[in-house]
N, C-alpha and C positions, 0 to 999 in steps of 0.2 A: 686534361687529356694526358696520358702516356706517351711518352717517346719511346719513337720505333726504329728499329736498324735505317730506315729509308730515311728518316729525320736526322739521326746524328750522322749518315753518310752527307747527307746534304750542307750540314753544319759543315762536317770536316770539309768539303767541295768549295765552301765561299772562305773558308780559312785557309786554306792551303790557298786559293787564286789572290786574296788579302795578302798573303805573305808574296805571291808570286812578283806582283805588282809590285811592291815597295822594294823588291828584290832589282828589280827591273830599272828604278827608278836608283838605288844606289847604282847601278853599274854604268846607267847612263849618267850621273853627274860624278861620277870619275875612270875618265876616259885616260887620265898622261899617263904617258910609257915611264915604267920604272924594271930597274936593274936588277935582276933576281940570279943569285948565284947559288947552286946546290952542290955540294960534293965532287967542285970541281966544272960543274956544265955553268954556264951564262946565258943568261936572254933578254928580252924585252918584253914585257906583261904589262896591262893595264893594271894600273892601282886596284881595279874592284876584282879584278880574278886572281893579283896576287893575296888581297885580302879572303877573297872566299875559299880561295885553296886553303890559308893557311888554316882556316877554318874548320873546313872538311877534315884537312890531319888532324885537327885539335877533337874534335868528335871523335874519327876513326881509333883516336890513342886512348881516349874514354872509355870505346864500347870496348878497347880489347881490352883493358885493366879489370872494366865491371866484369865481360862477360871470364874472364879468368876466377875472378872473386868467384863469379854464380857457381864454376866449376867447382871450384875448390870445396866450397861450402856444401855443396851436392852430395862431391865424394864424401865427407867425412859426417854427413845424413846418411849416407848408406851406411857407411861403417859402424854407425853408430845402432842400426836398427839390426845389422843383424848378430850383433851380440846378444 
């Protein structure tokens, strides 16, 4: 049988709740307040949201690096095609 949009959406649907879950499951077995200081601000976060914050930056610094790359690379495909 062929795989269909409606099959691999349904894959991605119990893989994304698979990751939801276990997501779920770290945040609830680390609950203690830890001390988080940024540029000066201070507060009190749970260990799993300071972890997942730090997370999300670590992505967010990735995609801006990659997607700068794609840019760059682009521009100098153009430049290059229309010599």
């Amino acid at each position: 049988m062929r795989r269909t949009r409606t099959s691999a959406t349904w894959i991605g649907v119990i893989v994304f709740t698979a990751v939801l879950v276990l997501l779920l499951i770290f945040i609830l077995q680390n609950t203690q307040s830890v001390q988080i200081s940024y540029f000066g601000a201070t507060g009190h976060v749970s260990l799993a949201v300071a972890m997942l914050l730090a997370a999300v930056a670590g992505v967010l610094l990735t995609a801006i690096a990659g997607s700068l790359r794609i840019w760059q690379l682009r521009r100098r495909l153009r430049g290059v095609t229309r010599r």
